[in-house]
PATI-940367 format. One line per 2 residues: number of its first residue (from 1); for each residue x, y, z of N, C-alpha, C, CB. Coordinates in Angstrom, 2 decimals. Glycine has a CB too. Example, Ala and Ser with C-alpha at 12.3 -4.5 7.8 and 13.67 -1.06 7.14 Angstrom:
residues 2
1) 13.19 -5.69 7.80 12.30 -4.50 7.80 13.20 -3.30 7.80 11.31 -4.47 9.05  12.85 -2.25 7.08 13.67 -1.06 7.14 12.90 0.03 7.87 14.08 -0.60 5.72
end
This chain:
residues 159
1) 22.27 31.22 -41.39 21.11 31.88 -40.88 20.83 31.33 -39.50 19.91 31.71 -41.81  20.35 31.85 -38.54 20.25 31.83 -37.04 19.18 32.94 -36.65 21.75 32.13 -36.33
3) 18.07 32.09 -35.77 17.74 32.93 -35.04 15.96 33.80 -35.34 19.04 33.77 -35.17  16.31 34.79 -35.87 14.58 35.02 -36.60 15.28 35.15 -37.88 13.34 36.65 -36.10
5) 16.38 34.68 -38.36 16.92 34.80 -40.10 16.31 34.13 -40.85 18.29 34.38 -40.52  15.71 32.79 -39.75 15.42 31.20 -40.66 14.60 31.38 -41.16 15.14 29.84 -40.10
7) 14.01 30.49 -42.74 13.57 30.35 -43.85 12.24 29.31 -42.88 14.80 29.73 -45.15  11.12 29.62 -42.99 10.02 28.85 -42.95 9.97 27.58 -44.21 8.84 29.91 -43.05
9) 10.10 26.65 -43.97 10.35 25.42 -44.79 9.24 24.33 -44.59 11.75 24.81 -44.40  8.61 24.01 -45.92 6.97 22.77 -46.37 8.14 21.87 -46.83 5.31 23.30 -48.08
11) 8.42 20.61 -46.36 8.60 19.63 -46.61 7.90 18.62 -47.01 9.00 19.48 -46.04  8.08 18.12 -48.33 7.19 17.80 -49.10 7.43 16.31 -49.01 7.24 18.49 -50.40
13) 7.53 15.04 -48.76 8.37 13.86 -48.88 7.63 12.61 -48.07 9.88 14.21 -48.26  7.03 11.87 -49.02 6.62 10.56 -48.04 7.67 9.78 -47.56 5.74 9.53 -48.73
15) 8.22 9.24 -47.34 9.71 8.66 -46.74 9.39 9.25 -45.38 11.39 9.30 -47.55  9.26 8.32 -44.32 8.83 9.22 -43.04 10.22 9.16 -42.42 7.46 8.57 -41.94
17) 11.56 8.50 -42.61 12.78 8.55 -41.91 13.17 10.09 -42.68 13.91 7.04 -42.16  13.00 9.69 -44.01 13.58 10.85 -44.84 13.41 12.25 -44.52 13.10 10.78 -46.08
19) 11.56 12.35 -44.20 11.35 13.44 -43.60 11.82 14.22 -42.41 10.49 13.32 -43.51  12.01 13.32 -41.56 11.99 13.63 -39.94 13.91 13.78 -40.33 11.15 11.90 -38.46
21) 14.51 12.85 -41.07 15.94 13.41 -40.84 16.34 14.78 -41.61 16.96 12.30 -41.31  15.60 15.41 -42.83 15.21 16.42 -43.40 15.10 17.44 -42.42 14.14 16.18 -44.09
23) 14.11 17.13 -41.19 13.44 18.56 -40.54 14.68 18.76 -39.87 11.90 18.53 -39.42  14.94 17.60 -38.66 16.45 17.70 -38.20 17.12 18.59 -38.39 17.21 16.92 -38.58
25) 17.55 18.38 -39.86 19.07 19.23 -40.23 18.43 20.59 -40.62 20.19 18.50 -41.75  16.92 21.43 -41.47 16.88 22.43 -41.28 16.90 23.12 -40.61 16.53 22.60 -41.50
27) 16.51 22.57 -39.00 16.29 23.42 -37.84 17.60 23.27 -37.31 15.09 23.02 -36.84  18.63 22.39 -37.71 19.58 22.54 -36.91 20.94 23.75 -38.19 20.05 20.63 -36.33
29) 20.20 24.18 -39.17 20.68 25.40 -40.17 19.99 26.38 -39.89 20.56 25.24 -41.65  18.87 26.27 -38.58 18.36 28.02 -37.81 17.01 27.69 -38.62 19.48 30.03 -38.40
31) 16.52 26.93 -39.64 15.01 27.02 -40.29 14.09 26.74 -39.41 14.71 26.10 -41.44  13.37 27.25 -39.59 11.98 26.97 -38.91 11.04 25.81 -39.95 11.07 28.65 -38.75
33) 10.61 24.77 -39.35 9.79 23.89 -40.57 7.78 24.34 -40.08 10.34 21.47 -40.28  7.80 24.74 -41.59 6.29 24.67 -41.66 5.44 23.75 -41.43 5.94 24.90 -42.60
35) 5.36 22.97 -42.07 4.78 21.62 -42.49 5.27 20.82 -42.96 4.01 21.56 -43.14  5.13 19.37 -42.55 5.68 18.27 -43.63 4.34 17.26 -43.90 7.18 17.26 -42.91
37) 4.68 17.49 -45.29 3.21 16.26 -46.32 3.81 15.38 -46.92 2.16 16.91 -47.76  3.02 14.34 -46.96 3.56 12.99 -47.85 2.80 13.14 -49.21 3.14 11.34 -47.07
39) 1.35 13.86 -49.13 0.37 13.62 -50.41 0.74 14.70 -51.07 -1.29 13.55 -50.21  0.43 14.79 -52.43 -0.16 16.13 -53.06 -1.43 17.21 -52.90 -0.33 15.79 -54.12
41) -2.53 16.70 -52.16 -3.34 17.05 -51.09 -2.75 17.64 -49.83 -4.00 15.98 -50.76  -2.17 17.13 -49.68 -1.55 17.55 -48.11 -0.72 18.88 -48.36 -0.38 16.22 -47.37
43) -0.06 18.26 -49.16 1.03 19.71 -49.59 0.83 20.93 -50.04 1.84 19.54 -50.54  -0.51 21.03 -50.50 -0.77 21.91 -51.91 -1.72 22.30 -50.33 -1.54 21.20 -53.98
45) -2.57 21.80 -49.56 -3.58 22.35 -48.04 -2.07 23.08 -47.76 -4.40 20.78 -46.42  -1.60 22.32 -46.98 -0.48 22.90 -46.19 0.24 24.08 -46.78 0.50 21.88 -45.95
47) 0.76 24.49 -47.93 1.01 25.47 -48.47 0.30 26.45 -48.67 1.34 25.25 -49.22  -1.09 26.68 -48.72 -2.02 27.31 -48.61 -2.01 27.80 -47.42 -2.97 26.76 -48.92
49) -2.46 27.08 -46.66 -2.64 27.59 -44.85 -1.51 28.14 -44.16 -2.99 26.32 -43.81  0.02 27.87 -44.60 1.39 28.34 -43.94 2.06 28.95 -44.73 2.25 27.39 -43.44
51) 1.76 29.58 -46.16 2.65 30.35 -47.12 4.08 30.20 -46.61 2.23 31.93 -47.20  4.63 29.00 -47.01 5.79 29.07 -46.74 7.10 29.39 -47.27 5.81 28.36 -46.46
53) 8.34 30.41 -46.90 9.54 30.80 -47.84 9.64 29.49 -48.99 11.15 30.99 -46.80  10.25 28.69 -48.51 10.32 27.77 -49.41 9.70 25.92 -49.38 11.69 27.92 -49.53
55) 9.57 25.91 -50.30 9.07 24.01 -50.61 10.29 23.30 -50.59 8.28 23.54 -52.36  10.01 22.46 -50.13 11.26 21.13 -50.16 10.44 20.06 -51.12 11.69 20.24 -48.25
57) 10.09 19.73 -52.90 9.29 18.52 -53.12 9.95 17.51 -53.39 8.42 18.60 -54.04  9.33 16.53 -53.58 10.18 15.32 -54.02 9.04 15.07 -54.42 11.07 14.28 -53.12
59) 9.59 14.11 -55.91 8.76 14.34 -57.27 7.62 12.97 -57.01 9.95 14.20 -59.00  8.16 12.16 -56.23 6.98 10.63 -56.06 7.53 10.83 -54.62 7.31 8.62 -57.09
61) 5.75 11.19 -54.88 5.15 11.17 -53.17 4.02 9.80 -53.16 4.05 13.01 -52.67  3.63 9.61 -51.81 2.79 8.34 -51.90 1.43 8.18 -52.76 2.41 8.06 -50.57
63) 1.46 9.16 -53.62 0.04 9.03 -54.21 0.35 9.36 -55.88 -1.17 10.24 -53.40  1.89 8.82 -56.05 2.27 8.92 -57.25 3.21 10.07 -57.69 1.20 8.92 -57.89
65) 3.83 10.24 -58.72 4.50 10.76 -59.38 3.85 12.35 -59.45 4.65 9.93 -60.53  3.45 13.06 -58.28 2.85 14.16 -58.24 3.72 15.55 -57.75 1.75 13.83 -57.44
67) 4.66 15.50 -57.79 5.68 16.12 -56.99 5.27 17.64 -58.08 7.58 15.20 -56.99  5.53 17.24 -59.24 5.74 18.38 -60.24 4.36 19.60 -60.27 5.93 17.57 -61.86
69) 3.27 18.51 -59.72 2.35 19.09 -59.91 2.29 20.13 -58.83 1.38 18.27 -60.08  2.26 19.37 -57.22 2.47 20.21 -56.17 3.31 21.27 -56.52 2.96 19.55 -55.09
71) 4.20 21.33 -57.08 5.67 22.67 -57.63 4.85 23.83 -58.56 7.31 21.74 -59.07  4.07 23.24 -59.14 3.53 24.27 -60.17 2.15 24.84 -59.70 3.32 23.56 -61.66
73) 1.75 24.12 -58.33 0.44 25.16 -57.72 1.30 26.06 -56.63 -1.11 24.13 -56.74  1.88 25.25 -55.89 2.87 26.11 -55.26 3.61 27.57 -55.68 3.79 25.29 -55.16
75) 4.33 27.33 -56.53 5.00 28.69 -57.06 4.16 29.76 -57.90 6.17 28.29 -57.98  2.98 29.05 -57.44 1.99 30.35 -58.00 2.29 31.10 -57.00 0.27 30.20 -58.19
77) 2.34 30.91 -56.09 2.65 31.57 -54.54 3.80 32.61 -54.58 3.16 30.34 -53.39  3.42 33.74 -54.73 4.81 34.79 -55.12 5.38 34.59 -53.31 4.24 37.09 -55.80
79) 5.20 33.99 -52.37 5.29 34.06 -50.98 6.10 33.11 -50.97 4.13 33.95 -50.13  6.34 31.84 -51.78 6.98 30.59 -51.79 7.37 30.52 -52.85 6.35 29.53 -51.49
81) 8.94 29.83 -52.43 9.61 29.07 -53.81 10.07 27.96 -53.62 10.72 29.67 -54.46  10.11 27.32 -54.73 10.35 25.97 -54.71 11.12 25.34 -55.09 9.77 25.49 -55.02
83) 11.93 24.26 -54.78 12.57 23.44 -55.13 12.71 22.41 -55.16 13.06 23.54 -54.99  12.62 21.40 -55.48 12.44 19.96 -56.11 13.88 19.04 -55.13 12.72 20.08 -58.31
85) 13.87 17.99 -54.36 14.20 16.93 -53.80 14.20 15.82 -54.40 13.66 16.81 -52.94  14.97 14.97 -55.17 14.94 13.62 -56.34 16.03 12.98 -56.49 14.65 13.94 -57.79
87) 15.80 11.69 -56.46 17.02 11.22 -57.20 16.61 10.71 -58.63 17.76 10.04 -56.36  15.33 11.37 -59.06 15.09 10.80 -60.98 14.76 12.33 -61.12 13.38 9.31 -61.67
89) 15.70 13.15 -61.26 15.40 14.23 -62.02 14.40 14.15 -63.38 16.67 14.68 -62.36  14.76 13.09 -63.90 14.47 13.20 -65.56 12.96 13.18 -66.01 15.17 11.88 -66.37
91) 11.87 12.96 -64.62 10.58 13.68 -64.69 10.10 15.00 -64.27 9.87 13.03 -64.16  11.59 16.23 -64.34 11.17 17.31 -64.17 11.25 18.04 -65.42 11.76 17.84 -63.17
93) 10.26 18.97 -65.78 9.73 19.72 -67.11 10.92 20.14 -67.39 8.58 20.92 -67.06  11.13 20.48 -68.30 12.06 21.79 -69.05 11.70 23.10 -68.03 11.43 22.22 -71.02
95) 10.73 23.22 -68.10 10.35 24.75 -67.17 10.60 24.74 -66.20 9.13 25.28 -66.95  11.04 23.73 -65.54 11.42 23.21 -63.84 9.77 23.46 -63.03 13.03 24.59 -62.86
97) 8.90 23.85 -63.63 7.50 23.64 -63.01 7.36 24.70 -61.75 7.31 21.96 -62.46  8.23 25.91 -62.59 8.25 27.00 -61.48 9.40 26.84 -60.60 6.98 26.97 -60.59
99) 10.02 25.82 -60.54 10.62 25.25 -58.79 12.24 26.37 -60.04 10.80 22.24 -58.04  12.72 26.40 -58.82 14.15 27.39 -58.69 15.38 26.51 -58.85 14.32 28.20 -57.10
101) 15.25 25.13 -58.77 16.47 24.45 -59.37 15.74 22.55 -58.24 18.68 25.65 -58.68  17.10 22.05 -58.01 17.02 20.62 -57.62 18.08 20.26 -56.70 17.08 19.71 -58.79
103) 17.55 19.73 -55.54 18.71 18.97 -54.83 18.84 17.48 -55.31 18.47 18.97 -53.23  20.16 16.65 -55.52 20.24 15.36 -55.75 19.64 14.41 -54.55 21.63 15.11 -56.02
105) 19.16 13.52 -54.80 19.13 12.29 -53.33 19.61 11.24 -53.89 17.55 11.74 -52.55  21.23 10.66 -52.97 20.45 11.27 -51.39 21.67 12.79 -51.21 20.69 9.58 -49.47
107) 21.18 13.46 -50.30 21.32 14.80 -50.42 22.31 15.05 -49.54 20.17 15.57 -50.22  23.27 15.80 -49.14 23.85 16.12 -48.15 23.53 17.64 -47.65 25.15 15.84 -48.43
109) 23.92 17.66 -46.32 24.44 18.99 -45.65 24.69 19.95 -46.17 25.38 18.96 -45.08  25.86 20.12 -46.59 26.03 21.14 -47.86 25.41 21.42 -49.02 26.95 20.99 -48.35
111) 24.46 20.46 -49.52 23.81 20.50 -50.87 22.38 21.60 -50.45 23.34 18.64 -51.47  22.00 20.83 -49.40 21.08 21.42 -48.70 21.16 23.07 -47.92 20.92 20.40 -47.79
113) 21.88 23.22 -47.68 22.71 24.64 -47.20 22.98 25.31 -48.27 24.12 24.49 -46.46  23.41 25.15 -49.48 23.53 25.83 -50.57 22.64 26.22 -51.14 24.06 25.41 -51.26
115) 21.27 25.27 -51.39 20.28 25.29 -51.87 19.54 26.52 -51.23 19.77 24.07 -51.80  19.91 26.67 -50.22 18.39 27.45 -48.89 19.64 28.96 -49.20 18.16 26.40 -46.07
117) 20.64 28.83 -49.45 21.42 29.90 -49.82 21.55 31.17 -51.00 22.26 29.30 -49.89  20.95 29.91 -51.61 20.90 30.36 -53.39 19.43 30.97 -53.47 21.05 28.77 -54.71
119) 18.64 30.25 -52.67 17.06 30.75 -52.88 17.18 32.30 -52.05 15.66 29.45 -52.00  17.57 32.14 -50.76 17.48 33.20 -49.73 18.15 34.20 -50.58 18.19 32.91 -48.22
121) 19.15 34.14 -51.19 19.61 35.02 -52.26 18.85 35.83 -53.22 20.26 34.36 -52.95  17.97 34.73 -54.17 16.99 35.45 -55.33 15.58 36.13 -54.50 16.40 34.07 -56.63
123) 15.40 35.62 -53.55 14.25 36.34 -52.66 14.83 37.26 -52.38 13.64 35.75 -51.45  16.23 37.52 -51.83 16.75 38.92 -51.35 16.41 40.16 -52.54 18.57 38.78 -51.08
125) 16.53 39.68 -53.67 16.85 40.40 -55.25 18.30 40.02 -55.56 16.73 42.28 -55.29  19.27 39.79 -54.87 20.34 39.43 -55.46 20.89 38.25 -56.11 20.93 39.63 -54.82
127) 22.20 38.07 -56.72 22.52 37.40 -57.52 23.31 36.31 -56.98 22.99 38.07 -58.36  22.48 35.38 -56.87 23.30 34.01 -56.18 24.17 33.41 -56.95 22.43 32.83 -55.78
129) 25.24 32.47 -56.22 26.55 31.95 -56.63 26.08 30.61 -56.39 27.93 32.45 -55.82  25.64 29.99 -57.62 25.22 28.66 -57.21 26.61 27.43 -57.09 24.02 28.20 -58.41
131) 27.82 27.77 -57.75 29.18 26.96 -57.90 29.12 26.88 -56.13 30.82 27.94 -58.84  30.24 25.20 -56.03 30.52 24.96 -54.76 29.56 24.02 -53.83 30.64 26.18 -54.25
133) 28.29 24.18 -54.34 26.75 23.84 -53.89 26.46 22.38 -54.20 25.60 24.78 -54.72  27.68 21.20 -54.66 27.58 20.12 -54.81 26.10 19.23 -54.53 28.59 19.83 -54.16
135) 25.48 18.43 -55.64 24.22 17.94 -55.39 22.90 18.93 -55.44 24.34 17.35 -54.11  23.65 20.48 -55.38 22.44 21.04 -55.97 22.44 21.63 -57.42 22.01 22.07 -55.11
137) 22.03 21.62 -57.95 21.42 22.57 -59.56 20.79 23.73 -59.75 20.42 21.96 -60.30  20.72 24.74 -60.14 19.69 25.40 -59.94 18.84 25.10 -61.74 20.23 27.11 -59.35
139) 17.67 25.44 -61.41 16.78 26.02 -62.79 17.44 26.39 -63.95 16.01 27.27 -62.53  18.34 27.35 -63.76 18.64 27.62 -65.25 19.68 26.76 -65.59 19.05 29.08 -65.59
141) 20.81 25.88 -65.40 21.22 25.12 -65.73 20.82 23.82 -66.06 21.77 25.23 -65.26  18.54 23.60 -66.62 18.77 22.73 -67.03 17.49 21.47 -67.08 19.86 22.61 -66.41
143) 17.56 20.36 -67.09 17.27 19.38 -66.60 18.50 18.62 -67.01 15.98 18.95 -66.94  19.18 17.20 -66.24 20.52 16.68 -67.04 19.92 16.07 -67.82 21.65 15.84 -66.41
145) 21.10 15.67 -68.76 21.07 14.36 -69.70 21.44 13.08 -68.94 22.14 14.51 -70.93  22.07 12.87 -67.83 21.78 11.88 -67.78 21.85 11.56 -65.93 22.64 11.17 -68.85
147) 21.60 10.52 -64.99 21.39 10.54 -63.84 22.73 10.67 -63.29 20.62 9.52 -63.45  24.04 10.96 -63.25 25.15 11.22 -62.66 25.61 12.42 -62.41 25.91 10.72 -63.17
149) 24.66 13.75 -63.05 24.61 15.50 -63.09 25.21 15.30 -61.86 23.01 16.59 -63.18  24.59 14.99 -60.52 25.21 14.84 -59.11 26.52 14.66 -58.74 24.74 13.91 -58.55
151) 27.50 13.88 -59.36 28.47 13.69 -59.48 29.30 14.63 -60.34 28.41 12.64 -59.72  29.34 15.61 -61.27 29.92 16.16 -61.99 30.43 17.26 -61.21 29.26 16.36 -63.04
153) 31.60 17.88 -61.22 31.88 19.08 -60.85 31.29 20.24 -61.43 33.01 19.16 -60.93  30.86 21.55 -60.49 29.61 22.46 -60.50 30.79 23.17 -61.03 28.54 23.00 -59.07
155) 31.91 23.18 -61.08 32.98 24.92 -61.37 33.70 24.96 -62.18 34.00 25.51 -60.39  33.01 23.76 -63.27 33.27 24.20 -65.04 32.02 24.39 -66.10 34.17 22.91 -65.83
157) 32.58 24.29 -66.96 30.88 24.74 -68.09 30.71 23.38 -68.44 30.99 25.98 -69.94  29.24 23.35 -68.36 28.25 21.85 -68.83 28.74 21.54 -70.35 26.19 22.17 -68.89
159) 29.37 20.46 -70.53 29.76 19.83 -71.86 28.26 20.17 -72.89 30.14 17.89 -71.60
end
């Protein structure tokens, strides 16, 4: 995507290196960044005021283990979707809390590009190809059993 294609992106993430190297690489994949929040306050304002394509959360932000919550006021937002940023998946719901799947951290280039691929996809109406998308997951495949999901190859069937 390039150009007026890019995905308006709420970066959700207290980690202030994390963030700022986050915005970096969306804008340098053509995104435009909305906002970036560290709180659950901040995020849940900021999403309000910039309806943004998509959320970037990460599940412990500086005011605690609130990530899930921000995901599930958020995707009330038929305007925004969400997706979850973690390296402890294993405090995301069964329901994924609305959010559309998970990137691993720490995250790469490609994980991240796949992710904004797969979403830009189900917003289109069509049927995304989530295989190939290393470090990302989507929603229906899940929450893992155990913290190495990241490591497993995406282009066989889950044991």
């Amino acid at each position: 995507m390039s150009g007026g294609d890019g995905l308006r992106i709420l970066v959700v993430e207290d980690e202030a290196l994390i963030a700022l190297e986050l915005q970096c690489l969306l804008e340098d994949l053509g995104h435009v960044i909305a906002g970036v929040a560290a709180s659950s306050a901040e995020a849940i304002e900021l999403g309000r005021a910039t309806s943004p394509d998509i959320a970037l959360v990460d599940i412990h932000l500086i005011d605690g283990p609130t990530g899930v919550e921000v995901a599930r006021i958020l995707s009330l937002d038929p305007r925004t979707s969400v997706v979850f940023m973690t390296a402890n998946d294993k405090r995301i719901p069964a329901d994924f809390a609305g959010a559309l799947g998970v990137i691993a951290k720490p995250y790469s280039e490609r994980a991240v590009a796949g992710a904004l691929r797969y979403v830009a996809a189900i917003r289109a109406g069509g049927q995304p190809e989530p295989h190939g998308s290393d470090g990302f997951r989507p929603a229906s495949e899940g929450v893992a059993e155990d913290a190495l999901w990241s490591q497993k190859p995406w282009g066989g069937a889950r044991p």
